[in-house]
Structures are given as C-alpha cells and as structure tokens.
N, CA, C and O of each residue as an XYZ file, in Angstrom:
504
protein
N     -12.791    -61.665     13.186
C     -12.614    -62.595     14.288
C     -12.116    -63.946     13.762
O     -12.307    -64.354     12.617
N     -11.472    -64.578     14.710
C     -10.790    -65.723     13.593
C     -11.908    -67.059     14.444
O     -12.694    -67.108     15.389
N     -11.389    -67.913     13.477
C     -12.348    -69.327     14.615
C     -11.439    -70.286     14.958
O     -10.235    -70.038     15.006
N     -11.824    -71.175     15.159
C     -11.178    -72.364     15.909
C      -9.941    -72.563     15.088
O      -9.982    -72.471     13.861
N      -8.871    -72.826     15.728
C      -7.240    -73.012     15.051
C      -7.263    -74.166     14.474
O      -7.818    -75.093     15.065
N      -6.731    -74.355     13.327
C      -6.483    -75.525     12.608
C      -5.281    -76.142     12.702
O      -4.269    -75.441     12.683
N      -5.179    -77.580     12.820
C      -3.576    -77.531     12.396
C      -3.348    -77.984     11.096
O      -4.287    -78.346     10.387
N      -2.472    -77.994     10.810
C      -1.945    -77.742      9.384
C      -1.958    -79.141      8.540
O      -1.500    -80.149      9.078
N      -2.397    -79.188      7.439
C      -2.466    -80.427      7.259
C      -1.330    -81.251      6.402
O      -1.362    -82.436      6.069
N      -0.314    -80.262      6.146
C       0.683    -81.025      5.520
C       1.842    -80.369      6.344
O       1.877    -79.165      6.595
N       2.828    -81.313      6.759
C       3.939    -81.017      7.332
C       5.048    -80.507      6.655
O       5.896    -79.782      7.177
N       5.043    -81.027      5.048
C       6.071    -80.166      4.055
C       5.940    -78.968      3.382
O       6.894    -78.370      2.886
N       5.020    -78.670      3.354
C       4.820    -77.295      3.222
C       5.388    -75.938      3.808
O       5.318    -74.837      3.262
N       6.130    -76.324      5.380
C       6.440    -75.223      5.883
C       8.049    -74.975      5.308
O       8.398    -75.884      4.554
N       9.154    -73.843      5.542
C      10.160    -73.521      5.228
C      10.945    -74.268      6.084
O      10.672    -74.165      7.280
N      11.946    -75.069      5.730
C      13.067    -75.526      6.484
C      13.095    -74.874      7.826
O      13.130    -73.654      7.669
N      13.091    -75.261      9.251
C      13.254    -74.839     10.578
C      13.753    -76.553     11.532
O      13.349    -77.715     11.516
N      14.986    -75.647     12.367
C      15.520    -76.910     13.106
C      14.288    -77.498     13.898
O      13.166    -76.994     13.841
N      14.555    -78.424     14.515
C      13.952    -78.860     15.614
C      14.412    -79.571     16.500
O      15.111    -80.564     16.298
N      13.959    -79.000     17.938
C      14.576    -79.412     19.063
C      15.519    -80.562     18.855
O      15.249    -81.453     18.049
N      17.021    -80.557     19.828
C      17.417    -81.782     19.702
C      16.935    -82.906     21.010
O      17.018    -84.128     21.130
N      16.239    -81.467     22.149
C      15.681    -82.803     22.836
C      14.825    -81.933     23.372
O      15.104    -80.770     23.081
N      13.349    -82.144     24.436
C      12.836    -81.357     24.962
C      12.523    -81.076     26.241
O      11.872    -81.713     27.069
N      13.110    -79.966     26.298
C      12.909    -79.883     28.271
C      12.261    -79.491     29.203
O      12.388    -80.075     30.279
N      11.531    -78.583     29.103
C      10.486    -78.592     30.183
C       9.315    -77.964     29.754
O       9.563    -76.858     29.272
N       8.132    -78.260     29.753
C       6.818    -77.707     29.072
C       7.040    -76.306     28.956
O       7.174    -75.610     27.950
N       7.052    -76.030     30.117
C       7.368    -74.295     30.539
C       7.769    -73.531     29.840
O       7.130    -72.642     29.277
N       9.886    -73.963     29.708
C      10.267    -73.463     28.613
C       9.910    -73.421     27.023
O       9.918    -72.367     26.387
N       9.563    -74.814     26.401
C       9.050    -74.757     25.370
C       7.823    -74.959     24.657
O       7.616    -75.692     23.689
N       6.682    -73.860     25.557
C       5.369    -73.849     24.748
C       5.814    -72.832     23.728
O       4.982    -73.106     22.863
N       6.560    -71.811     23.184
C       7.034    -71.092     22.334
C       6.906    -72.138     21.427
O       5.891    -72.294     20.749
N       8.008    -72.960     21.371
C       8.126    -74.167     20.452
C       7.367    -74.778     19.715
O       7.379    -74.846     18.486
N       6.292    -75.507     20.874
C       5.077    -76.325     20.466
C       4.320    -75.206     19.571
O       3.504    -75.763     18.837
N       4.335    -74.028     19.433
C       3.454    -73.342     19.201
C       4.029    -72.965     17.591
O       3.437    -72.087     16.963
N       4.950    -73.525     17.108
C       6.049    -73.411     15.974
C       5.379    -74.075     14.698
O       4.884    -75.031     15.296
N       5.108    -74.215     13.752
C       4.483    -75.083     12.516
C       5.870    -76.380     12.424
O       7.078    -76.236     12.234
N       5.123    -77.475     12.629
C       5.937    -78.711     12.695
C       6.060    -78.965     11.137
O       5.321    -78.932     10.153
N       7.771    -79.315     11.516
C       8.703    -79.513     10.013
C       8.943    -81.340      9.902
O      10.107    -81.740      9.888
N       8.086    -82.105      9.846
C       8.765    -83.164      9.664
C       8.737    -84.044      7.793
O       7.860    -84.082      6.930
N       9.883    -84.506      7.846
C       9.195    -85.407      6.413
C       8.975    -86.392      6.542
O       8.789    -86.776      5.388
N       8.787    -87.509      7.411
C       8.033    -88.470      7.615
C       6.979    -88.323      8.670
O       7.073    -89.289      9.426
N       5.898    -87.421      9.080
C       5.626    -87.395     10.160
C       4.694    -88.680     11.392
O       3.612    -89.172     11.072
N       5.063    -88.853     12.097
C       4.476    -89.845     12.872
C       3.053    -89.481     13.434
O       2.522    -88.393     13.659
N       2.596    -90.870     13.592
C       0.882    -91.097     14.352
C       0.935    -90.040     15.474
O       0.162    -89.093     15.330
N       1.505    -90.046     16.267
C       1.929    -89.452     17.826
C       2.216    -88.343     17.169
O       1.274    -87.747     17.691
N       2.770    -87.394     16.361
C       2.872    -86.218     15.712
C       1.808    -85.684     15.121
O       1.639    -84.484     14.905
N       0.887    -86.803     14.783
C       0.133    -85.806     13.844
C      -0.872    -85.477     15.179
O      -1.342    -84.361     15.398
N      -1.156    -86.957     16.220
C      -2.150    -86.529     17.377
C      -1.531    -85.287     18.129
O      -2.038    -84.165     18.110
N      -0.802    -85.500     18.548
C      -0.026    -84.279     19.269
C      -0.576    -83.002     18.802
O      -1.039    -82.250     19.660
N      -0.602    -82.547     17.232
C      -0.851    -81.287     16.837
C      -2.306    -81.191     16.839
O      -2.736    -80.049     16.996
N      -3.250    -82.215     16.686
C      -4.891    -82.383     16.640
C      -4.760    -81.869     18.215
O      -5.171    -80.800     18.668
N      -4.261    -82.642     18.727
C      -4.546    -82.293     20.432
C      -4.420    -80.700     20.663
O      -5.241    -80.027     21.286
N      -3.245    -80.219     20.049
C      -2.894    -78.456     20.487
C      -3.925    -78.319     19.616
O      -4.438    -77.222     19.837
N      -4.255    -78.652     19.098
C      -5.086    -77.317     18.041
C      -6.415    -77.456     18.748
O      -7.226    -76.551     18.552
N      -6.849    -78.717     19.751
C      -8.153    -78.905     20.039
C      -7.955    -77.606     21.589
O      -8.834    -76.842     21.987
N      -6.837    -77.724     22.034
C      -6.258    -77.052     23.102
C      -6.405    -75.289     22.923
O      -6.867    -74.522     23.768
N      -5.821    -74.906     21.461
C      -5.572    -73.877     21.246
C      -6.976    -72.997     20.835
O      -6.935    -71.769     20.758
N      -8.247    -73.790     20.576
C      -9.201    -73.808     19.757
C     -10.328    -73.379     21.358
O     -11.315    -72.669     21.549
N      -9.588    -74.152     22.088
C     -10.935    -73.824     23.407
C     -10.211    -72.522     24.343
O     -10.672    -72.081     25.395
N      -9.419    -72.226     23.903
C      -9.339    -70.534     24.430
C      -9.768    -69.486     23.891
O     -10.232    -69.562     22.753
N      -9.717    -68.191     24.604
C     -10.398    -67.077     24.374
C     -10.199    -66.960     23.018
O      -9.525    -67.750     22.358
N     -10.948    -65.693     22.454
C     -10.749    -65.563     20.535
C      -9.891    -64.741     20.612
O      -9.213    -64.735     19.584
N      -9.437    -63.708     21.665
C      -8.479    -62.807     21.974
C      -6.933    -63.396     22.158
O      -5.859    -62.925     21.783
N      -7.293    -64.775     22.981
C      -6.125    -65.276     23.748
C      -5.126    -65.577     22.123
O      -4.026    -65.160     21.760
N      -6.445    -66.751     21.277
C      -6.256    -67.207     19.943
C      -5.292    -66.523     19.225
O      -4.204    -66.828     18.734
N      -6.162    -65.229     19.305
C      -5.476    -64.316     18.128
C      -3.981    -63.401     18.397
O      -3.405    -62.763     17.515
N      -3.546    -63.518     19.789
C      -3.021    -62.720     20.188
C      -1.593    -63.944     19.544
O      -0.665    -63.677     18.780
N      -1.835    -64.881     20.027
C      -0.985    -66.470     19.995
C      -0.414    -66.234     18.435
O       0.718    -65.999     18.010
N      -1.750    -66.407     17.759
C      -1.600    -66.842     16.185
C      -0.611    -65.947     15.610
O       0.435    -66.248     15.035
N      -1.341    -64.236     15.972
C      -0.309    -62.992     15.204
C       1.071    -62.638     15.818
O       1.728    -61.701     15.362
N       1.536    -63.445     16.927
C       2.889    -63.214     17.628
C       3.701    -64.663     17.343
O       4.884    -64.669     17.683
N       3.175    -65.840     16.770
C       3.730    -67.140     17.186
C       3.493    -67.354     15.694
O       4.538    -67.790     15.210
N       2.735    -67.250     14.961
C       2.215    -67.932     13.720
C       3.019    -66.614     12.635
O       4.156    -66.711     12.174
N       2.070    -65.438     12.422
C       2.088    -64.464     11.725
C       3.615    -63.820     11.969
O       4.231    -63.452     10.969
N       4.253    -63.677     13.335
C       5.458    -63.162     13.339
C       6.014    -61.845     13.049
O       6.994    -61.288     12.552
N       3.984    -61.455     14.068
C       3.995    -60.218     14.110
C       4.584    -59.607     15.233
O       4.538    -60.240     16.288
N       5.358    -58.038     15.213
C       5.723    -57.738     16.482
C       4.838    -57.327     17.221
O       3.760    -57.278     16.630
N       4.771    -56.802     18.905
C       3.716    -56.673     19.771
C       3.149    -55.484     19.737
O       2.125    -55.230     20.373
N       3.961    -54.374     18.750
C       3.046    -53.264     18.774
C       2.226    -53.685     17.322
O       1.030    -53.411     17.219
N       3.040    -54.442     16.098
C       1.607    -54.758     15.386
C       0.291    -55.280     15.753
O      -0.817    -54.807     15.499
N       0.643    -56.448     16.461
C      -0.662    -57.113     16.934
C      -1.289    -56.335     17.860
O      -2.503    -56.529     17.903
N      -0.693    -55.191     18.919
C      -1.590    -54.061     20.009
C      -2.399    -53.753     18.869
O      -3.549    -54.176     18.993
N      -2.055    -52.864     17.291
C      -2.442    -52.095     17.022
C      -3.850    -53.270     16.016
O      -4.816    -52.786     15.425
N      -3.574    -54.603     16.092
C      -4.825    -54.665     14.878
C      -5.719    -55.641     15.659
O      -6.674    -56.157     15.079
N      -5.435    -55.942     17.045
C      -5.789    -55.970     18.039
C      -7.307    -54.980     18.635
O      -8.472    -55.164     18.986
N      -6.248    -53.815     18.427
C      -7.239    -52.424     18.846
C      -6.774    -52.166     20.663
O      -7.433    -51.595     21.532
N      -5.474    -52.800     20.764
C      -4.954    -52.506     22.196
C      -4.142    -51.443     21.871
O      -3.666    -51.210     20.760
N      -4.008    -50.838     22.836
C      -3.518    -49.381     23.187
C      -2.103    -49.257     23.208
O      -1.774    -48.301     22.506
N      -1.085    -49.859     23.749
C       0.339    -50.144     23.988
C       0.738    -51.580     23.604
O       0.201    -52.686     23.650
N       1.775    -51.136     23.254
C       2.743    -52.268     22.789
C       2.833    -53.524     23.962
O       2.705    -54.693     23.597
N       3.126    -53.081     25.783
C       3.364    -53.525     26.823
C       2.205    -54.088     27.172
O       2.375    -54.808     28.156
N       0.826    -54.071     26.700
C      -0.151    -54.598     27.013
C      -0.375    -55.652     26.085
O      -1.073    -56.625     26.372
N       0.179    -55.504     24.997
C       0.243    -56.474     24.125
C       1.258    -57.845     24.585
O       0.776    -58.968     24.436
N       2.482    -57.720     25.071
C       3.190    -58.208     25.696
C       2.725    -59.278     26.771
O       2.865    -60.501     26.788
N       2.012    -58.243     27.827
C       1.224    -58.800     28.758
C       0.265    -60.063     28.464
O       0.216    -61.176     28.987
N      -0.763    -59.237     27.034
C      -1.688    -60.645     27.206
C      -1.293    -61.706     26.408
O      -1.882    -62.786     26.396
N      -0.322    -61.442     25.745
C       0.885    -62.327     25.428
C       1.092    -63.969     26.631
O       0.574    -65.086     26.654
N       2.020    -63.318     27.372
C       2.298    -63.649     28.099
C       1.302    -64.458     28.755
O       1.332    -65.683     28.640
N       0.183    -63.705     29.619
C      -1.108    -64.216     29.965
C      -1.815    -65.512     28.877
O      -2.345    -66.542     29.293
N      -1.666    -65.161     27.562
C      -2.260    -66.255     26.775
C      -1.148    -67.507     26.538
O      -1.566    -68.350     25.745
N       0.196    -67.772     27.089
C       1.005    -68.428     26.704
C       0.822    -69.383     28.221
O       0.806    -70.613     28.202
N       0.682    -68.502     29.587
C       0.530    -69.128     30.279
C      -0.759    -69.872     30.528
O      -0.717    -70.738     31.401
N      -1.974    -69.655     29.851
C      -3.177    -70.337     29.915
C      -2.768    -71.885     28.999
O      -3.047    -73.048     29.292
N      -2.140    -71.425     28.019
C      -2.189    -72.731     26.998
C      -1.335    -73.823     27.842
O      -1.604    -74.996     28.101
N      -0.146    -72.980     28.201
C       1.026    -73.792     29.075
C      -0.360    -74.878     30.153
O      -0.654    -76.065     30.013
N      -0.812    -74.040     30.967
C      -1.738    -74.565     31.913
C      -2.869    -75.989     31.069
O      -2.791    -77.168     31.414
N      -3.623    -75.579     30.200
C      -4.173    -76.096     29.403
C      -3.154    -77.480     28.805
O      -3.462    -78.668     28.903
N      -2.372    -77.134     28.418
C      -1.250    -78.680     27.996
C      -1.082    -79.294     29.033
O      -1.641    -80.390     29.065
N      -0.346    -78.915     30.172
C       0.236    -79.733     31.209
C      -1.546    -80.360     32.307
O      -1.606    -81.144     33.254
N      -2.570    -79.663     31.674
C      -3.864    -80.558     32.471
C      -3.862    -81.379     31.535
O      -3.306    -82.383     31.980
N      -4.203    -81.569     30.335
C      -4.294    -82.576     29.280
C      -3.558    -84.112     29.468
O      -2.387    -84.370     29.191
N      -4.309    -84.806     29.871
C      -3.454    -85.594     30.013
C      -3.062    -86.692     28.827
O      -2.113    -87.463     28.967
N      -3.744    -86.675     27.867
C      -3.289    -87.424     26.550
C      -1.554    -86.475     25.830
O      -0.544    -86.991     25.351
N      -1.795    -85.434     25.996
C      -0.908    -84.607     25.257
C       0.481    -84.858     26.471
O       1.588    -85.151     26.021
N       0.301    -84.730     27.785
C       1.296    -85.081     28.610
C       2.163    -86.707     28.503
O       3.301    -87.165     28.605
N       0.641    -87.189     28.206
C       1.463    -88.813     27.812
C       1.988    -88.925     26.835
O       2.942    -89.699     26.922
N       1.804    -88.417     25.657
C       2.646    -88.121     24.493
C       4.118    -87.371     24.659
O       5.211    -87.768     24.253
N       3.828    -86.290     25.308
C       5.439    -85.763     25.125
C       6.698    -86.605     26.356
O       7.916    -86.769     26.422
N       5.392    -86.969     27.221
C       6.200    -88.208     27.749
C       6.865    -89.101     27.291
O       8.072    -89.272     27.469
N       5.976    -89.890     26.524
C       6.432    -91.316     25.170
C       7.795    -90.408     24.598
O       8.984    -90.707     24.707
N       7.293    -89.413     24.070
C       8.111    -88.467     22.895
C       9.637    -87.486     23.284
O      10.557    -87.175     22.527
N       9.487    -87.255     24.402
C      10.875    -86.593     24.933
C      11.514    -86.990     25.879
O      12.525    -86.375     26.217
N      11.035    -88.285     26.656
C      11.251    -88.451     27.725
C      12.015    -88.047     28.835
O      13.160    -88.185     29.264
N      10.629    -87.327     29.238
C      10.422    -86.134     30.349
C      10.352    -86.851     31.826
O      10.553    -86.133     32.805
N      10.088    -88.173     32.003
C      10.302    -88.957     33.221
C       9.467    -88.290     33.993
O       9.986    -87.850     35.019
N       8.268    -88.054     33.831
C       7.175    -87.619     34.603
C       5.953    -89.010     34.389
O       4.855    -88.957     34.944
C-alpha cells in the first residue's frame, strides 16, 4: 500500500521534459500538473504549488493514489496497473483512471490557494 504522496524535493533531478508554453484550462491539464516539475531555478509559488498537490493528492483514496502514481508517475500502461492493482480488465483500469483524475481535477479547482496560484501563474482571468 503506498502512503501519502510526496513531492519531490529537488526539481533537477528529473530528465529534461518541455513545459507548457502557457496554461489553459484546469480540465485539460490535470495530466500535466500531475507531470514531475522540470525547473532550474524553481520559484516560491512553484515549490507551494507542488506542497499544495501533493497535500491534494495525499487526501485521496489509496486506490485513487495509486492508480494516479502507476499511470502518471510510473508510466505504467492500464492493463499493468489493472493487473498489480488486482483489477480484472484493462477498461476498468481506464475507468478508475479517469474517475481518479476527475476527483483530483474537483479537489484542485475547490482549493482555493492552489486556484490563486495558477491564477497569479497562468493567467487564467478567473
């Protein structure tokens, strides 16, 4: 069982990956947010931002967690994670996929520190 999500504590550590050139709608990019942040100078508002998801990502199910971590993190496909999971089909894997992307989505856009941030940060004019 895994526990509460961490975020990462050094930003150079991860492999070279672009990043957004601008950001557009929560909706579309909780995939994104859910990406290991590449910066080399990283900012105050960057590092809160990721404390915030991880405090976000940390108060969902251990299922929702794990389903997130081994499809978004690990870059596992959906019949790996069905199978170490202990789910039955690939399409159910998909599902609570899906289901766990839309809880977090829900979970960010109530937050309202993390909304004022990507506000400040992408300006989203909300």
């Amino acid at each position: 069982m895994m526990n509460k999500w961490n975020a990462p504590k050094s930003f150079n550590d991860f492999p070279d990956q672009p990043s957004p050139k601008h950001y557009m709608e929560v909706d579309e990019d909780i995939e994104w947010l859910m990406q290991p942040l590449v910066y080399e100078n990283p900012e105050k508002e960057s590092l809160e931002l990721s404390e915030l998801m991880a405090d976000v990502m940390g108060s969902m199910d251990t299922v929702d967690q794990q389903m997130l971590h081994l499809i978004y993190y690990e870059r596992k496909t959906f019949q790996e994670a069905a199978r170490e999971l202990g789910i039955k089909a690939k399409s159910h894997a998909w599902r609570k996929t899906q289901s766990a992307l839309d809880k977090f989505g829900e979970a960010i856009r109530n937050n309202p520190k993390i909304m004022e941030i990507l506000n400040n940060k992408y300006d989203l004019g909300e």
